[in-house]
MIBA-386816 format. One record per residue (C-alpha): residue in one letter; z, x negated, y negated. Coordinates in pm, whole numbers, plus 50000, padded with zeros to 5 digits. Each point is the difference from the previous one (the first is absolute). Layout:
// MIBA-386816
aZXY...
// end
This chain:
// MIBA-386816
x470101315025383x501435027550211x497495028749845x497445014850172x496795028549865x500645032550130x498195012950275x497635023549886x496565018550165x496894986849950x496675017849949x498334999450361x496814989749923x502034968449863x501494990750329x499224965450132x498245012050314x496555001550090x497904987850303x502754969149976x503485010050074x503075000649835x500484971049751x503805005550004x502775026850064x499395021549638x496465002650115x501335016150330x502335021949850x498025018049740x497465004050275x502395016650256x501525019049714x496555012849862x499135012450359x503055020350077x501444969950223x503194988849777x502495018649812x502404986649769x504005003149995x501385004149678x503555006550032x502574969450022x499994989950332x502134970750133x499104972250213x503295000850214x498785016650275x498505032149829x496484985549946x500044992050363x500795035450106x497295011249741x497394976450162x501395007250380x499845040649935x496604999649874x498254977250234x501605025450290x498095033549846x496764974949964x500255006149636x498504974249692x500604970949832x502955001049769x500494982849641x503584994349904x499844997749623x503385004649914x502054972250308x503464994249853x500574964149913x496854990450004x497385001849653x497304993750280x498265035850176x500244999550395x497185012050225x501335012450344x497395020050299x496834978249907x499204997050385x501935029650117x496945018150185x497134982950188x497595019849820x501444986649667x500004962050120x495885008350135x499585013049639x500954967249808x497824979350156x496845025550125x497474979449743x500194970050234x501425011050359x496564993650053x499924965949945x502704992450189x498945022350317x497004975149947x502904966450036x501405016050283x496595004650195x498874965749937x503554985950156x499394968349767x501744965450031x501895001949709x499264966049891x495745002450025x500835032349808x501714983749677x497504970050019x496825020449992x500795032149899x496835010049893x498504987050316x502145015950233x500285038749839x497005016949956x501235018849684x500104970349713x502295020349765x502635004650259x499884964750129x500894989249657x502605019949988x501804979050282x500624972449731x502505002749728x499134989249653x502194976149761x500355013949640x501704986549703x502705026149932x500465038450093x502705029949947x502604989950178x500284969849797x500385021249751x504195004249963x503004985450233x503025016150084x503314998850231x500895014150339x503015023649853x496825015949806x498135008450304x500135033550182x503114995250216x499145025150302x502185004050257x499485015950291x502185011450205x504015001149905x501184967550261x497184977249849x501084967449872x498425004949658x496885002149867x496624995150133x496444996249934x498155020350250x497054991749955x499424966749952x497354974050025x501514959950095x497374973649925x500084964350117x498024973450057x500084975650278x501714968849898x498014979050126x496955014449910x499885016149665x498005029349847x499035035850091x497664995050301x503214987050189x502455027049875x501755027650124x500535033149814x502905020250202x502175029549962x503154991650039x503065014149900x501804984449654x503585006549900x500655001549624x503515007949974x503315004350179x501594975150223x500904964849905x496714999049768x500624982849651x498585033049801x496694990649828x499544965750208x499635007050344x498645023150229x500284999350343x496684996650217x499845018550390x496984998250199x500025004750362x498784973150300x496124996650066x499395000549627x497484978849794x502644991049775x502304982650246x496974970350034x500144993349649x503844999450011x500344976650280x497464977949870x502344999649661x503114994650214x498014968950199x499154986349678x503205001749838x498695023649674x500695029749897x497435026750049x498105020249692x499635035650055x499025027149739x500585037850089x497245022449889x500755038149952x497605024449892x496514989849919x497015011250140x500975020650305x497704981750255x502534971449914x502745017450220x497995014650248x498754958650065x503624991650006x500975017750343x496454997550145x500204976550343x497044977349868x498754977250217x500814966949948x498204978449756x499275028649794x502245003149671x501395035449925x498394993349644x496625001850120x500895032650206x501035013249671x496834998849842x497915010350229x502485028350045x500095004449620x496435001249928x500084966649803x501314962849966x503615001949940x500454978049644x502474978650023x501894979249709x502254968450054x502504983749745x500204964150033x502344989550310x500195032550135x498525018450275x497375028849889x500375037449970x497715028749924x499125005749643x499955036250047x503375004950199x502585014949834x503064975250083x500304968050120x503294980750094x499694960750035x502104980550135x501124976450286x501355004650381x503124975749961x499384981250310x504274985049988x501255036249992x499525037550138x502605032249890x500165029250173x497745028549974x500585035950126x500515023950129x497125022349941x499005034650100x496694990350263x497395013650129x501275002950348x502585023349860x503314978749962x501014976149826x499284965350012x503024982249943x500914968549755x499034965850124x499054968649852x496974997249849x497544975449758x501385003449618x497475000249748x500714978749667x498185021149717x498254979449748x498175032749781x499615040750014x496295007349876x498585036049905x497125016449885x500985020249691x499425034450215x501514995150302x500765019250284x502094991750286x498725014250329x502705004550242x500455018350373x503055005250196x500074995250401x502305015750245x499215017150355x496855005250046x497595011749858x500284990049682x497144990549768x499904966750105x497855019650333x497435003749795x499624960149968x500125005450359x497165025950068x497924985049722x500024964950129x499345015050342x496925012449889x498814971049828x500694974050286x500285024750302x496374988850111x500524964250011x503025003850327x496864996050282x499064969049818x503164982649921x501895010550349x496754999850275x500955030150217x502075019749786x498215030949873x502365012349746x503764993249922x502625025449830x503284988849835x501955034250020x500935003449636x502905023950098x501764975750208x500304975149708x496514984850054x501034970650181x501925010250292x497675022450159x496224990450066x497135017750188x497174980950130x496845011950169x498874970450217x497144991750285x500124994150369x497364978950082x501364976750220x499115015150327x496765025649974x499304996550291x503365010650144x502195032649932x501994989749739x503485010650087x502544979649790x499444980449631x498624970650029x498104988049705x502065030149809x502954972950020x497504968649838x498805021849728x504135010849963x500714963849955x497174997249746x501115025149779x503344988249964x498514967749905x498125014949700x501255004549676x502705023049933x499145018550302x501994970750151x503695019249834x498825028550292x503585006150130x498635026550308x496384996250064x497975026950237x497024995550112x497475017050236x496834998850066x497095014949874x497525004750302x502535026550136x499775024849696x496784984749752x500965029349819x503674992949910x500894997049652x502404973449881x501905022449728x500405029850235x503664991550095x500695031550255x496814989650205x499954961449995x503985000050121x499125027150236x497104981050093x502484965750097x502735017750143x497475016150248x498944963150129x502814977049930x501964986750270x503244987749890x500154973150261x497114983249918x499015007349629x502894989849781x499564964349815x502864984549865x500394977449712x503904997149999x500534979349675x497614995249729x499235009549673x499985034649867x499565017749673x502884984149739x500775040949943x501015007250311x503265000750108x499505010250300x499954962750203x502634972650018x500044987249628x497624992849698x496445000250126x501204997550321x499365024250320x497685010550283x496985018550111x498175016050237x496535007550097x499685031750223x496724997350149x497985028850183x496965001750190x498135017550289x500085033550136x502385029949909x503504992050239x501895032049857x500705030349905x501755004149704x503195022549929x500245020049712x503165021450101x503704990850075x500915000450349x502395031350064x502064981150228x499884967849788x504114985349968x500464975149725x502814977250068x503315003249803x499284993849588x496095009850034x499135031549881x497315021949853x496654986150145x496895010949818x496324999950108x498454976849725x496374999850121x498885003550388x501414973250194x502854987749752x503375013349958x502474997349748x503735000550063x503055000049749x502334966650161x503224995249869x500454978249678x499714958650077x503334989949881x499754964150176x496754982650012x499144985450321x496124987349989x498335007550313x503695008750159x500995033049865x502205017950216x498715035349947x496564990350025x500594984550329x502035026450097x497325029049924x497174974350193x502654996950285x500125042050034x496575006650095x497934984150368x496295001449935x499015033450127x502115015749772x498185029449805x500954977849657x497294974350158x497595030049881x500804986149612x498954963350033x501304994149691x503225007249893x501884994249616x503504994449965x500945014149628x502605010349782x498835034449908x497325009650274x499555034649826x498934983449682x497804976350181x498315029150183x499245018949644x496854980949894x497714969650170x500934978549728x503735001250035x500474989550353x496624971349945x502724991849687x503214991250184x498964986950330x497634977449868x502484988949705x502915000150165x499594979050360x498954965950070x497734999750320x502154971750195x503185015449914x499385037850017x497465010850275x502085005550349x498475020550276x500885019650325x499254978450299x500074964149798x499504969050153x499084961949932x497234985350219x498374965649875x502365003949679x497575030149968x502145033249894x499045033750059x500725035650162x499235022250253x500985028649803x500235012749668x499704975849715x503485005449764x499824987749623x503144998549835x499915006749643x502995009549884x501384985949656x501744966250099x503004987849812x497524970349878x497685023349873x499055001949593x501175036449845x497685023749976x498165009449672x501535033949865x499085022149698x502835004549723x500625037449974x500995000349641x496454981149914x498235022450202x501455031749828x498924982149655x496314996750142x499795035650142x500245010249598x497174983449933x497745026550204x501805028749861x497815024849818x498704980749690x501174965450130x497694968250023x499795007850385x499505034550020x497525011950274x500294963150144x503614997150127
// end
């Protein structure tokens, strides 16, 4: 029951891969392997925490794919680094980026587009390709298995247990059965540990503003329990579909296949929900809708740890497998991490579409070093007034309003904006420039934008509770108003317990503030007391920006450390103070420089760090003659 073939290489001219994509994950493999792309790991390597490290170590020197053949506990091979460049991720799918460039250009209504596919896209093949096909039976059918038997990868050393990575939840809506109303999503599945009754339940976390969570409530209203199978492996356009921000109405299934170069076949047993022949698990099973267990904590990709909190419990029913499977796996942590290559990829694919979907907005840039969601750049119009100088954001502030309205651009926790008649040429990933460019214009009195308690990303721990928080949006527009420093006043005093200040770019300052021992949200006595120092003409007005951190000298060392903790670690409502503050209209803002405290709060979730001992085992492996020589 429990055996699986060995994995073993297969002629190239064999591989299933033509003008059609990937059929399913062996296909992918022997390819990348064949081309130089993978490289297999031989020795016994353990899932506690050591895979992770493997996977975490490569991705960081840009290196390949990597086959586990030899994952202790586990008879099953694990595939780690599949997306870990953006060159790789371009590669897997270049026979039909076309195709979907052509989807993208169109900027079809989802619906006309699965009714009359052939009538809508001018390419026949590809159009087909948006519907998935029912067959009778297929390999993952094929043999059944438990949980315990599955690759139990863990990692980082305070997670809760074991995970699947990268997994893909399906569900149907309740009320409206079958694939064109589904929703295919990454989210992140529990398989061990905890208060989980080994072999029977696993515990399922997805995040607010996910597909999933309409199915689920319509369960809940209804009284039922919901069906749900988790896909992993497969065809890799099947996980690329699962974190893509479709638009509404359009199932990730179809995304897949046009993605994939083909219909995705699909196979149902009788009462259950579907799942792709060619994947290479499947778990089915049930969201109990009476109970939830906890699930955490887990190592995430904002760098901490997300910590244990109720979540849906999954009943499993059945374990599927295809008889040469391959788990696919990926670890997260501070970024980047391969997971930014989702990022970048899906940015190219939908990047276009932002004029047409938010009217105004010429581009928009979630800053993948700050954790994705709390910091976003937007490149917006003033149009209001042309026939006045435009002096202050006006329609900046609509279009700001818009794009936290959309999607999961709406989890934005600080949102900047400026506009783009006063630089055409300003490009929305040049960091250095685009801040430079708003600090320049802003006027603190007038251009900060409060939402003081709302929803933000469920792994952030930087607001007042689950999900729970603030934002801003900083809005800039006009002519040039400064000068920017880029050099530390000589005669600049910090008040007792500040120390060390540090240029971090021109106009923004970093300074070392003594640890928060008692959290006081919006009322922290050293923060008020540095604000209090300073009168508006003080030379320190010459920073407009100033960050309140822990270690300012490691926050000075490299762009993405500071962009790391003060966009991770400070909740807009609670932890921007400024020199010369006051309240007009219930309108804050400041005459002088704008202060950001983001210092680690006592609330805060730990931070993710490396376990020396594992880290000495994975330096071995690039030794001279070792699987990662030359890479590591």
């Amino acid at each position: 029951m429990y055996k699986m073939r060995a994995f073993k290489p297969t002629p190239y001219k064999n591989i299933e891969h033509s003008d059609m994509g990937y059929r399913n994950l062996r296909a992918c493999l022997l390819d990348l392997e064949a081309t130089g792309q993978l490289i297999r790991i031989e020795q016994p390597v353990s899932g506690e925490i050591e895979a992770g490290a493997i996977q975490r170590r490569v991705y960081q020197a840009g290196g390949p794919a990597l086959l586990f053949t030899n994952l202790q506990g586990s008879p099953f091979p694990a595939l780690g680094n599949l997306f870990g460049t953006l060159k790789r991720t371009r590669y897997l799918f270049r026979d039909t980026l076309a195709a979907v460039e052509l989807l993208v250009k169109l900027k079809l209504d989802p619906k006309a587009l699965l009714s009359q596919p052939l009538n809508v896209l001018k390419a026949p093949s590809a159009a087909l390709h948006l519907l998935p096909k029912t067959v009778k039976t297929g390999p993952v059918l094929l043999n059944r298995t438990r949980l315990s038997k599955l690759p139990q990868i863990k990692s980082w050393p305070d997670d809760g247990g074991s995970f699947i990575t990268l997994p893909q939840v399906y569900s149907e809506d309740p009320s409206a059965p079958g694939w064109r109303h589904s929703n295919l999503g990454m989210y992140r599945v529990q398989i061990s540990g905890n208060d989980y009754q080994p072999d029977h339940e696993v515990g399922l976390h997805y995040q607010i503003h996910r597909g999933i969570g309409v199915h689920h409530a319509e369960a809940l209203r209804q009284g039922k329990p919901l069906p749900v199978n988790i896909f992993v492996g497969g065809p890799p356009s099947l996980t690329v579909a699962a974190v893509m921000p479709l638009p509404e109405g359009m199932p990730e299934l179809s995304f897949a296949g046009l993605l994939g170069g083909h219909r995705v076949p699909m196979v149902q047993l009788p009462g259950q929900l579907p799942m792709p022949a060619e994947a290479d698990f499947v778990i089915c099973g049930t969201i109990d809708p009476r109970q939830q267990k906890p699930e955490g904590p887990f190592g995430d990709h904002l760098g901490y740890y997300s910590l244990a909190h109720d979540f849906p419990l999954v009943k499993v029913d059945a374990v599927y497998h295809r008889p040469d499977a391959i788990w696919p796996f990926t670890t997260v942590g501070r970024p980047p991490q391969e997971d930014t290559s989702f990022g970048d990829f899906i940015h190219e694919l939908t990047g276009a579409l932002i004029p047409d979907v938010l009217p105004g907005v010429r581009a928009v840039h979630a800053v993948d070093a700050a954790g994705v969601h709390p910091l976003l750049l937007a490149i917006g119009s003033e149009r209001y007034t042309p026939y006045a100088e435009r002096n202050e954001p006006q329609e900046l502030l609509t279009q700001a309003n818009a794009v936290l309205g959309q999607g999961q651009l709406s989890l934005a926790k600080y949102l900047l904006i400026v506009a783009e008649q006063d630089n055409p040429s300003l490009a929305i990933d040049d960091i250095p420039a685009f801040l430079q460019h708003l600090l320049e214009r802003i006027d603190w009195r007038r251009d900060l934008h409060f939402q003081t308690r709302t929803t933000i990303d469920t792994l952030d721990y930087s607001g007042h509770g689950l999900n729970r928080g603030s934002k801003v949006v900083m809005a800039a527009a006009g002519k040039k108003k400064r000068t920017l420093a880029d050099k530390i006043p000589e005669a600049l005093k910090l008040p007792r317990g500040f120390k060390a200040p540090r240029v971090a770019l021109p106009g923004i300052m970093l300074v070392a503030g003594p640890p928060c021992q008692e959290y006081q949200a919006g009322e922290d006595r050293d923060l008020l007391r540095f604000c209090k120092k300073y009168e508006v003409d003080d030379p320190i007005n010459a920073f407009p920006l100033i960050l309140v951190v822990d270690d300012s000298s490691f926050c000075a060392a490299a762009l993405n450390n500071w962009l790391w903790v003060t966009f991770t670690r400070s909740n807009p409502a609670a932890d921007i103070y400024g020199i010369g503050s006051a309240l007009e209209a219930k309108h804050w803002g400041c005459s002088g420089s704008l202060v950001i405290d983001a210092r680690i709060k006592p609330h805060h979730a730990p931070p993710l760090i490396d376990d020396p001992a594992i880290e000495k085992k994975v330096d071995q492996l690039g030794v001279r003659g070792g699987p990662l020589q030359g890479i590591i």
